[in-house]
C-alpha positions, 0 to 999 in steps of 0.5 A: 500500500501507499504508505502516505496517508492521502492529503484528502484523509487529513483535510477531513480530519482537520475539517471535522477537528475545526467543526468539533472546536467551533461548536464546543468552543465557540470563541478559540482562536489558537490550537496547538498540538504536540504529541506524536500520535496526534501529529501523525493523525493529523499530518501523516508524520510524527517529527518532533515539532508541533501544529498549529491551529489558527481559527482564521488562518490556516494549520502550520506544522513546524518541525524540528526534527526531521524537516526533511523526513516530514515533508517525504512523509506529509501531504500537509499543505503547510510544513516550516522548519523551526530550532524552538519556539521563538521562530513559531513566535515569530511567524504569528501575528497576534498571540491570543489571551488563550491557547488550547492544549493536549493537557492530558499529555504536554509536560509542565516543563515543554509547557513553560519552554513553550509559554517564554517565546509565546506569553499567552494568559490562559490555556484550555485543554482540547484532548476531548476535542481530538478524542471526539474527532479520532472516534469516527473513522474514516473508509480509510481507517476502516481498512487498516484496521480491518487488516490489522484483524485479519492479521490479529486471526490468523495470530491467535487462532491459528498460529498461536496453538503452534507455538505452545510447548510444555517446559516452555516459559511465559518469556519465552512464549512472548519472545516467540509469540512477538516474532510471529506477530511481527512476521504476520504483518504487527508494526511492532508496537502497541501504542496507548494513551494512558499516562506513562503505561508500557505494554510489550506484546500484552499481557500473557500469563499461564494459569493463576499468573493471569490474576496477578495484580497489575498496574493496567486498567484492564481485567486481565493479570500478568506477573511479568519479568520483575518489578522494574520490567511488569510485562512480557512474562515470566522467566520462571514460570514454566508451561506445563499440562493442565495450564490454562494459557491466557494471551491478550494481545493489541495488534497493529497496522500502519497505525491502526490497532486491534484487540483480542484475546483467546485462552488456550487449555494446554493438555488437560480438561477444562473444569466445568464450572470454568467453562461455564464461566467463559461461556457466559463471557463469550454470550456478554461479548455476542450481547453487547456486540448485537447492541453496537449500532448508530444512536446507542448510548455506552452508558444504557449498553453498559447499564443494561448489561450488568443488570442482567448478570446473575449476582454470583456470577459478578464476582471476579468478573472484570478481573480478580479480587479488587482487581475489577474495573468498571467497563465492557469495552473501550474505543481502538484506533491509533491508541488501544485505549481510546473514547467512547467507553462501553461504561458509566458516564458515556452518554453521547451516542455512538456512531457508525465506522465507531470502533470498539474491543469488547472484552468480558472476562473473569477470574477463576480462583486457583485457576487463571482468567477466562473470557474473550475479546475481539474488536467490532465495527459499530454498524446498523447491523450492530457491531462486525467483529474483525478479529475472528469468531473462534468462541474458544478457549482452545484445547491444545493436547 
């Protein structure tokens, strides 16, 4: 494929982002975005520099590193070079009283590096803006991440039982398990916006290892290599029969993530009272997926599922012990976690070419984490699942 993102993408991009900001804020004049993803998002780049959003004027991307990689990278009209923000300063005809910024991501330090050259009074956070413009993707978006499930399938479906070999160790797994991803089409990393949260390959535990408490905001476990390095796996746990093998893993494509999750048990029965479990996770999965249509509400989605949860089953669900978090299912794209969320307080609705994982799961004391994910495109239909439809877990002898 083309691997620019097409000029026409990134005008609708920009187009929608100015809409969103005339009506939520009708009075901006001056937006300003630092962070890498976005950049890309809007621009098809992601130097070191910033875009700059003038309401009257036009979008200026200012690089410091690489001028020359940006301008063979993006179709943006406008792309100037700059040693720091004094040249920006230079180029504006009147700083306003307010600037709106990623506040959920620009450092205090770049902040005040940023405010020296350009003394403005007040800032104003746009993350909720950007959120609303990447929530709704385009024909073109649609497309990647489509690819990036096919290629996500073939990993957790077909390859993964392969893989798996008793004495084999939840690093080692993870090691093998990264290059086959990489091989079937990954781009190599998974990318999140939550603050300051590492994820390599995800989250990979075999039997009670995939209830160990972590710092993610997900219902899954994972021990991990040490207290430094929480990710990956063990190098000490070793697969052997009668494990069950949990495996959550994001996958991506030019940018554009999926998400899934499959549990394999590794040469031994399935306890009933497990299976049962996860039965009743993959039925939650089918539920809410049936829901996900244009004018749907992630609140009432969410509401009206846990209400009809049987009260025995709502222990451990979502994750283990106080482990448990309070959701279904959360946006994918250029971040694994991105809006809306299928959880309280998402009151907007939602709308078609939205993108949505949907992840039920549970804890099974002295056993490990069953459940399910798979990643669905909000339709008219409801939600069409990208990653596959294999309901398993998945019994490797």
């Amino acid at each position: 494929m083309n691997d620019k993102t097409p000029s026409s993408e990134l005008t609708n991009r920009i187009l929608r982002f100015r809409q969103i900001m005339n009506s939520q804020n009708p009075n901006w004049q001056m937006a300003v975005i630092f962070s890498k993803i976005n950049l890309f998002y809007f621009t098809g780049s992601m130097p070191e520099g910033m875009l700059l959003f003038e309401r009257d004027g036009k979008e200026t991307l200012y690089v410091r590193r690489s001028f020359e990689r940006t301008i063979q990278e993006s179709m943006l009209s406008c792309i100037e070079p700059m040693n720091s923000y004094r040249d920006v300063a230079e180029k504006i005809d009147k700083i306003p009283d307010t600037i709106y910024l990623e506040t959920e991501i620009v450092p205090l330090a770049m902040y005040q590096r940023f405010i020296k050259h350009l003394p403005f009074s007040q800032f104003k956070p746009l993350d909720y803006q950007i959120a609303t413009t990447r929530a709704i993707k385009s024909n073109y978006e649609i497309e990647l991440i489509k690819q990036s499930g096919e290629n996500h399938k073939r990993v957790l479906e077909n390859l993964v039982p392969e893989i798996l070999h008793e004495g084999m160790t939840e690093a080692n797994f993870a090691a093998e398990l990264y290059k086959v991803m990489v091989e079937e089409g990954h781009q190599g990393v998974a990318r999140f916006s939550m603050f300051d949260t590492e994820i390599a390959v995800g989250q990979i535990g075999f039997g009670t290892n995939s209830l160990y408490p972590t710092n993610f905001n997900g219902p899954g476990g994972a021990l991990g290599l040490c207290p430094a390095v929480p990710v990956l796996g063990s190098l000490n746990k070793k697969l052997t029969k009668g494990d069950l093998v949990f495996v959550d893993i994001a996958m991506g494509y030019f940018g554009y993530h999926t998400d899934k999750t499959m549990v394999y048990m590794f040469k031994g029965d399935i306890p009933d009272y497990a299976q049962k479990s996860h039965d009743n996770c993959v039925d939650i999965q089918n539920n809410i997926a049936s829901m996900l249509k244009p004018g749907a509400i992630p609140s009432d989605i969410y509401e009206q599922i846990m209400a009809e949860l049987d009260p025995d089953f709502l222990k451990n669900f979502m994750g283990f012990g106080n482990q448990t978090v309070k959701f279904l299912g959360h946006g994918i794209g250029l971040t694994v976690d991105e809006m809306p969320v299928i959880a309280k307080g998402f009151n907007e609705p939602l709308q078609e070419n939205m993108v949505f994982a949907l992840e039920p799961k549970k804890g099974i004391p002295d056993f490990g984490t069953v459940g399910i994910e798979n990643t669905f495109i909000v339709t008219s239909n409801g939600g069409v699942c990208i990653t596959g439809l294999n309901p398993g877990i998945i019994k490797i002898n």
